[in-house]
Backbone as ProteinMPNN parsed JSONL, in Angstrom:
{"seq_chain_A": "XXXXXXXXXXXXXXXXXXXXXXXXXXXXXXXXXXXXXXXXXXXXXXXXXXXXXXXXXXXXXXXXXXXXXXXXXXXXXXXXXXXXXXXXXXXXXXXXXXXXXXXXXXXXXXXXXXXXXXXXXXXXX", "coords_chain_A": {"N_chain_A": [[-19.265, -26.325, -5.206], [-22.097, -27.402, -6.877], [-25.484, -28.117, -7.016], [-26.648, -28.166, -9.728], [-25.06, -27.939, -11.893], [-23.728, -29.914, -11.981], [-20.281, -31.422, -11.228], [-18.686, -29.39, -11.526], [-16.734, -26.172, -10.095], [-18.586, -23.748, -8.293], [-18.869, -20.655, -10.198], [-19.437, -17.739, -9.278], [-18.643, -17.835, -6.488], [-15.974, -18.375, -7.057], [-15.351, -15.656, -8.699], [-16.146, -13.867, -7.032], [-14.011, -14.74, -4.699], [-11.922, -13.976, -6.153], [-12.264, -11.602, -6.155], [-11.947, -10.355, -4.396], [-9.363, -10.88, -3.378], [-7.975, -9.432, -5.538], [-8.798, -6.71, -4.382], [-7.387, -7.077, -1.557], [-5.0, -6.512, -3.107], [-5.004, -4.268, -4.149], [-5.487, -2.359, -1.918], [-2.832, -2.903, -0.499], [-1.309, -1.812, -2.213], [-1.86, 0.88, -2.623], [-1.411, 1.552, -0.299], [1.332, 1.814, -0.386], [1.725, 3.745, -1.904], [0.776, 5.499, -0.512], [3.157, 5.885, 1.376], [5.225, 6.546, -0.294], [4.481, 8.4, -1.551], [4.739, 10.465, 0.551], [7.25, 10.161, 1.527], [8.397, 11.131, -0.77], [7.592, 14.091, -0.146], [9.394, 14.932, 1.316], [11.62, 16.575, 1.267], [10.14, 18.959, 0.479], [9.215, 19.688, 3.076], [11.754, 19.472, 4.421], [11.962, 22.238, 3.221], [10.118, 23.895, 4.577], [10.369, 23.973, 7.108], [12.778, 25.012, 7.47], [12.336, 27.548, 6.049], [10.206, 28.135, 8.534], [11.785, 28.322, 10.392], [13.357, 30.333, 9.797], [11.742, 32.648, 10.285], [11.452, 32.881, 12.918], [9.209, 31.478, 13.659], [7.507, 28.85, 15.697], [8.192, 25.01, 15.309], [7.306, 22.719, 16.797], [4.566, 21.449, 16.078], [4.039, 21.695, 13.536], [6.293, 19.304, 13.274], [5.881, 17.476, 14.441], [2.567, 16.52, 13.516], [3.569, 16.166, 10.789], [5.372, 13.961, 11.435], [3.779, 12.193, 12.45], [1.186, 11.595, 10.462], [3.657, 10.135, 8.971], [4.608, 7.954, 10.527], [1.98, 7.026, 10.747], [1.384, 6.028, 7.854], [3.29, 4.22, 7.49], [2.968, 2.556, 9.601], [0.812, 0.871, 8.364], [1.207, 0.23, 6.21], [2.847, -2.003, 7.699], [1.236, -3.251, 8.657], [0.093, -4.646, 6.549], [-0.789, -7.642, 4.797], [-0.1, -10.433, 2.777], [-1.701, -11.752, 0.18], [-1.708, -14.104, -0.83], [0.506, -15.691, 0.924], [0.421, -15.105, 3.339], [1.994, -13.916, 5.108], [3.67, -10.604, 6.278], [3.297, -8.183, 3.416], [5.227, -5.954, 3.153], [7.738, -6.594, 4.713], [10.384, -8.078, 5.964], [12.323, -9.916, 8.272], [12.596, -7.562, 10.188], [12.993, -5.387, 8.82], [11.242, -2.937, 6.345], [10.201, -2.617, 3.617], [9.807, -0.447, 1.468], [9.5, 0.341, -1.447], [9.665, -1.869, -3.089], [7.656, -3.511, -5.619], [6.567, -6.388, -4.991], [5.59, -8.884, -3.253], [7.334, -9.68, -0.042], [8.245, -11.92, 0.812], [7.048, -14.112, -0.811], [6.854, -13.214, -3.377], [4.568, -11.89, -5.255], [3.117, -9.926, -6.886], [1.602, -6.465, -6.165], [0.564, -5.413, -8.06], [-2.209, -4.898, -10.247], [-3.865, -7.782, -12.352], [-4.836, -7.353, -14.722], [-6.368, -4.713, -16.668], [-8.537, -3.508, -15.65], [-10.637, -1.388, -16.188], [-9.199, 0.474, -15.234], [-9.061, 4.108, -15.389], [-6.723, 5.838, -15.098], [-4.595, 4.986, -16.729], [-3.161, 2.758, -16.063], [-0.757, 3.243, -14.391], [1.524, 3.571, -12.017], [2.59, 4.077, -8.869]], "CA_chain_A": [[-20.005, -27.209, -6.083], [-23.696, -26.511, -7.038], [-26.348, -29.57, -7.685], [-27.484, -27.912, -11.18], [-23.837, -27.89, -12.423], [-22.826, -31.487, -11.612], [-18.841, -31.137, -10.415], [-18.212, -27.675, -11.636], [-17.446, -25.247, -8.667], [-19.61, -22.207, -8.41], [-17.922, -19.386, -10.537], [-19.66, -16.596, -8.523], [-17.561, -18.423, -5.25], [-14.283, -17.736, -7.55], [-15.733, -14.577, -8.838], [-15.867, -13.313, -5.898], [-12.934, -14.73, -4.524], [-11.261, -13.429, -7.33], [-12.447, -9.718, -6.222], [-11.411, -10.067, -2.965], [-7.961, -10.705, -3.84], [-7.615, -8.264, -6.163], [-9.237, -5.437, -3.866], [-6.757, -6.928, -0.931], [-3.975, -6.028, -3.579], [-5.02, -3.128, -4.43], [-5.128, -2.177, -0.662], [-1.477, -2.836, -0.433], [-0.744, -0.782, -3.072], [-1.903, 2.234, -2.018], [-0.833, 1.612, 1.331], [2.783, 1.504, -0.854], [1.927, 4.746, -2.362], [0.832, 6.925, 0.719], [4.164, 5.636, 1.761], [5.924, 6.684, -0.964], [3.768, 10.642, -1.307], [4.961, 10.943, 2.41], [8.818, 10.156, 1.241], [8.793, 12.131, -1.656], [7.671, 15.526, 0.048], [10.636, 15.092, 2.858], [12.588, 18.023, 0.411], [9.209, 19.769, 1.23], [8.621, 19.243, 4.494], [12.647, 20.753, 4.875], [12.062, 23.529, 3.029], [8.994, 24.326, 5.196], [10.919, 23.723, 8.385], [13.565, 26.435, 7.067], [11.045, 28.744, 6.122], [9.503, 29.019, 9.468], [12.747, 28.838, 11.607], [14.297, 31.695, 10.137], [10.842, 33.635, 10.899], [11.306, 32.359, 13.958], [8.059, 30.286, 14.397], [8.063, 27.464, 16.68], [7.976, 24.163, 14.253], [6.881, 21.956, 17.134], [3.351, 21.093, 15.831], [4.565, 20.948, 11.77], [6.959, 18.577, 13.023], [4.625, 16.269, 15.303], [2.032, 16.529, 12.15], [4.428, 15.296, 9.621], [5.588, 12.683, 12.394], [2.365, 11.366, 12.97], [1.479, 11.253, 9.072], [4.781, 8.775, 8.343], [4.186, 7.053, 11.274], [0.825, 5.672, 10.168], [1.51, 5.248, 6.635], [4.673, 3.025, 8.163], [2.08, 1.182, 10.701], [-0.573, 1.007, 7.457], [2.554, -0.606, 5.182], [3.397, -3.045, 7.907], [0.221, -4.394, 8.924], [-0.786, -5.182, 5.08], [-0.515, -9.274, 4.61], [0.041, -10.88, 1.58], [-3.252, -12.831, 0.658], [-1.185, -15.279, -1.161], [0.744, -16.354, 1.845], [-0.13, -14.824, 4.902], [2.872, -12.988, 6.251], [3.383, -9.414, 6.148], [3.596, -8.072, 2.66], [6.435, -5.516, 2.926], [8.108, -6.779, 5.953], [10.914, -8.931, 6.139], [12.446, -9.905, 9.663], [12.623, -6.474, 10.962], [12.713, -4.225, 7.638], [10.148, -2.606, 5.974], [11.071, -2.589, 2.164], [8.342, 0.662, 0.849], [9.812, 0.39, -2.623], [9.189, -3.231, -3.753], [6.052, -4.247, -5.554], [6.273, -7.375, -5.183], [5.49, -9.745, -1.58], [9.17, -9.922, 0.212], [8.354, -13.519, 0.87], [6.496, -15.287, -2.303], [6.855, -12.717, -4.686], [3.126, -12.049, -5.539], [3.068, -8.508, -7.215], [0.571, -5.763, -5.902], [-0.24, -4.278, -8.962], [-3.624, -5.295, -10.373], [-3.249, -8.114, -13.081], [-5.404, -6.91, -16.412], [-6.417, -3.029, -16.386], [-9.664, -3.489, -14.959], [-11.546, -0.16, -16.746], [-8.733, 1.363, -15.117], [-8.559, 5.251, -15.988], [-4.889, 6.097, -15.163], [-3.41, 4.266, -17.783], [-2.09, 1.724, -15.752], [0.35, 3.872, -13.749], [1.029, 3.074, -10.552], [3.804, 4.444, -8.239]], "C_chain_A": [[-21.493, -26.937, -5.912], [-24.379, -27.853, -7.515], [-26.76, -28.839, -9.046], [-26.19, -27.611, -12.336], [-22.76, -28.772, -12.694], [-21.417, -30.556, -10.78], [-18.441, -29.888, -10.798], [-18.113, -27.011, -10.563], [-18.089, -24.23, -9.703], [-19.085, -21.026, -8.956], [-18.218, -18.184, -10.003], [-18.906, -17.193, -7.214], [-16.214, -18.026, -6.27], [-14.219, -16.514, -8.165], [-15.493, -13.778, -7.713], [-14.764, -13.115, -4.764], [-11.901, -13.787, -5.316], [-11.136, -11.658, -7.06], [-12.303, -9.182, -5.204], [-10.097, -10.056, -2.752], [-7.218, -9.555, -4.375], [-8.183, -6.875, -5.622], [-7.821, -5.322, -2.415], [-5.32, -6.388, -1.482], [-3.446, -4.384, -3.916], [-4.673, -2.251, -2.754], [-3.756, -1.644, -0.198], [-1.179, -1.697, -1.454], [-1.229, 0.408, -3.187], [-1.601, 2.312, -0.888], [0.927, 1.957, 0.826], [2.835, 3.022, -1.435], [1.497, 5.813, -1.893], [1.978, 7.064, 0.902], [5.24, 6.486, 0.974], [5.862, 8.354, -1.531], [4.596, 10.951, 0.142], [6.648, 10.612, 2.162], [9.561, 11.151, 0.334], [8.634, 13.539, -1.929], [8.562, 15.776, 1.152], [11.026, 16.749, 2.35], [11.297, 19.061, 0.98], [9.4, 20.3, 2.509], [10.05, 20.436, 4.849], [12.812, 21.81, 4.914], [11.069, 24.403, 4.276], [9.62, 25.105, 6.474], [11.6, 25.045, 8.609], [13.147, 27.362, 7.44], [10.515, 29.199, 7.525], [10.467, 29.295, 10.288], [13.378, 29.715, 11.083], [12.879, 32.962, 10.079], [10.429, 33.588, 12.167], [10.172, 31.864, 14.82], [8.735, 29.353, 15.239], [7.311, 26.059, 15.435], [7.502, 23.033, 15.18], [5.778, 20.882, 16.45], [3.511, 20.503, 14.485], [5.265, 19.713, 11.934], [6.153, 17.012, 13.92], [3.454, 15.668, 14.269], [2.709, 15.711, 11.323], [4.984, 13.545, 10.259], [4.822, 11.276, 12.539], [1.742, 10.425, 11.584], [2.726, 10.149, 8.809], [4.737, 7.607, 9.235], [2.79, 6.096, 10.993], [0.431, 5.274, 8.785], [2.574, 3.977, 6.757], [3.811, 2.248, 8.352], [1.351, 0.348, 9.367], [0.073, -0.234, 6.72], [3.017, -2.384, 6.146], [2.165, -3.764, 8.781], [-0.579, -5.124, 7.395], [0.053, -6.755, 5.044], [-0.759, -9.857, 2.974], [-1.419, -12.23, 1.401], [-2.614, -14.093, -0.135], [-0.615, -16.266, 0.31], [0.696, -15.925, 3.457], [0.746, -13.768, 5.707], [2.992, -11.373, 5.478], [4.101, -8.878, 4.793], [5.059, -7.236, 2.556], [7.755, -5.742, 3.826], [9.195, -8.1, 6.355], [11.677, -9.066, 7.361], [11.762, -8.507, 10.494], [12.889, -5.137, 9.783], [11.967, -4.399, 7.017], [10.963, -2.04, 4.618], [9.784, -1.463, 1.625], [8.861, 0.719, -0.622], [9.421, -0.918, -3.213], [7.63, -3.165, -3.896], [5.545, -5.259, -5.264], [6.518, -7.763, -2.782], [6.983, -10.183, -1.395], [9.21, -11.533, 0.467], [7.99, -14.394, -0.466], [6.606, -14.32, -3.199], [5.739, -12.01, -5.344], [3.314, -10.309, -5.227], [1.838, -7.98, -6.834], [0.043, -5.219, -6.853], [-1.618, -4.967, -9.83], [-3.462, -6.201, -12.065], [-3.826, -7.714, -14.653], [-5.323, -5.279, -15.782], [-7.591, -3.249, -15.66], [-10.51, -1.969, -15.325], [-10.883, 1.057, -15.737], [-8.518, 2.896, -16.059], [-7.246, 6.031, -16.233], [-4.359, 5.687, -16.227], [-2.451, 2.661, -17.271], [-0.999, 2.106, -14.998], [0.258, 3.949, -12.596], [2.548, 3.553, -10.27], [4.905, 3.299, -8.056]], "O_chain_A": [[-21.988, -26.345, -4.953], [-23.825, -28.58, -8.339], [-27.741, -29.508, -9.372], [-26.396, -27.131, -13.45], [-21.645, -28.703, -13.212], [-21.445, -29.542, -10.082], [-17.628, -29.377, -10.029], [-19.104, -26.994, -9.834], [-18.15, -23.98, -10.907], [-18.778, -20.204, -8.092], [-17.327, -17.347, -10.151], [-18.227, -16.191, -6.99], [-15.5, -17.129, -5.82], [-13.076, -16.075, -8.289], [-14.514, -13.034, -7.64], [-14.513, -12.1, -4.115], [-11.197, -12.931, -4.78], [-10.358, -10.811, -7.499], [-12.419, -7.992, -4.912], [-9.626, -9.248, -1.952], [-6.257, -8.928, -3.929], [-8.058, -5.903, -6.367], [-7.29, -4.254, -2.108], [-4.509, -5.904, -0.692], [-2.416, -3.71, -3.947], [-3.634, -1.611, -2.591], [-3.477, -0.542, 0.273], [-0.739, -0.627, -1.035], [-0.812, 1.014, -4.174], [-1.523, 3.452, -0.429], [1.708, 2.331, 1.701], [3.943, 3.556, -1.456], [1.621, 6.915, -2.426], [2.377, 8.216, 0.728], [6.093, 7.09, 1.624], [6.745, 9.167, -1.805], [4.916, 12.112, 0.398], [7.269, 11.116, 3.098], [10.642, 11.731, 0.436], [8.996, 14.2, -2.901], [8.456, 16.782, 1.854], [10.763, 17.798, 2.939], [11.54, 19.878, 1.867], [9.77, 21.449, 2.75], [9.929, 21.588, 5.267], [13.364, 22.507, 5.765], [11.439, 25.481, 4.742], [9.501, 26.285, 6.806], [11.326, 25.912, 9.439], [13.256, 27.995, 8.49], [10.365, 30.397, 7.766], [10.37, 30.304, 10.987], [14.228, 30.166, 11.852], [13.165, 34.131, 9.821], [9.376, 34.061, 12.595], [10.063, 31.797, 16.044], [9.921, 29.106, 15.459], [6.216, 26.151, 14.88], [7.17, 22.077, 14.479], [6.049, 19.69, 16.302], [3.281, 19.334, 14.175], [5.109, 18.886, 11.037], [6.123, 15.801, 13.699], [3.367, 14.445, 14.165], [2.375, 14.534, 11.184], [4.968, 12.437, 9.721], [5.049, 10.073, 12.66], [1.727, 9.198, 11.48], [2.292, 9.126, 8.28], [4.811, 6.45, 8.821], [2.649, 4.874, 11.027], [-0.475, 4.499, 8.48], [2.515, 2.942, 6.095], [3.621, 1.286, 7.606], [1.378, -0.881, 9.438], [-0.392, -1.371, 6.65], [3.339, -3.455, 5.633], [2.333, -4.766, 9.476], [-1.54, -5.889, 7.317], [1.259, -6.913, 5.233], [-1.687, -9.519, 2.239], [-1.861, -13.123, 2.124], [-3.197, -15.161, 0.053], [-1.174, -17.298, 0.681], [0.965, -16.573, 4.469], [0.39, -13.023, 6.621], [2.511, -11.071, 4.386], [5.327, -8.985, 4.764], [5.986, -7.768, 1.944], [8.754, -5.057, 3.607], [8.762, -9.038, 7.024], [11.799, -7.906, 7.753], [10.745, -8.463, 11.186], [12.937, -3.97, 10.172], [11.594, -5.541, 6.751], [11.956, -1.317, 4.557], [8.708, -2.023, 1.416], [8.223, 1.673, -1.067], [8.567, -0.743, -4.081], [6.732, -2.948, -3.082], [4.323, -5.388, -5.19], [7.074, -7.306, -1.784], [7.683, -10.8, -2.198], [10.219, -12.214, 0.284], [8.728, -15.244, -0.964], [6.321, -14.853, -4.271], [6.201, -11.346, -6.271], [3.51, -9.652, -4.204], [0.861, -8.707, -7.015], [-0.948, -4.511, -6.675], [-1.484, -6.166, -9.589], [-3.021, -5.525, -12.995], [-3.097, -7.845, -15.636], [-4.623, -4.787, -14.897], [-7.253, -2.99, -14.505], [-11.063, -1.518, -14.321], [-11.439, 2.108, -15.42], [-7.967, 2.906, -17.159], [-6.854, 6.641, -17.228], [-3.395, 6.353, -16.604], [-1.613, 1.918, -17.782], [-0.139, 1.231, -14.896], [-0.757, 4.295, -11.992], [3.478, 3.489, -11.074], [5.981, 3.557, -7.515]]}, "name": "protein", "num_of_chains": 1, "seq": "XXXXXXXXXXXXXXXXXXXXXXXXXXXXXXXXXXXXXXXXXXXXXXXXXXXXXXXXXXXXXXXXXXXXXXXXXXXXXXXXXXXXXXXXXXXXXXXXXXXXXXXXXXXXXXXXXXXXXXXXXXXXX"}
């Protein structure tokens, strides 16, 4: 509330709110779609593996690399919190759901709600 507005709140306070929300969403949702780049080069990743063991490289390092990579898009995915209700957006007891857009508890979709002078088109993994 602002004295030059009588009871109105402050629309730069919900403005802003407003852009903090929608940046923590956005957040999530690229945290959903590292997740989801890092799932959908596995077929890669095998072929790779192939490839060097029948030239008989050692794949230690490729495979520690790639390890390390899913491992902290995982961690990335399950520390993101739902700013609607607080608990962990993809994360229900003890599974980690990387396909859902939506918050496993309230529902509250990650994807951004107008276009926002988005260039993509609107396309989102």
């Amino acid at each position: 509330m602002t004295a030059d507005n009588g009871n109105q709140p402050d629309k730069r306070n919900n403005t802003e709110d407003e852009r903090q929300f929608e940046k923590q969403l956005h957040r999530i949702s690229r945290s959903r779609s590292h997740m989801l780049v890092c799932f959908y080069t596995l077929p890669l990743y095998i072929v790779a593996l192939i490839l060097l063991l029948n030239e008989g490289r050692g794949v230690t390092f490729f495979m520690f690399v790639y390890m390390a990579v899913y491992a902290a898009f995982a961690l990335d995915m399950v520390l993101r919190k739902c700013p609607r209700c607080g608990e962990q957006f993809f994360v229900r007891i003890l599974f980690l759901n990387f396909v859902t857009r939506h918050c496993v508890h309230c529902g509250l979709s990650c994807r951004p709600r107008g276009n926002g002078g988005s260039t993509d088109g609107g396309r989102h993994f």
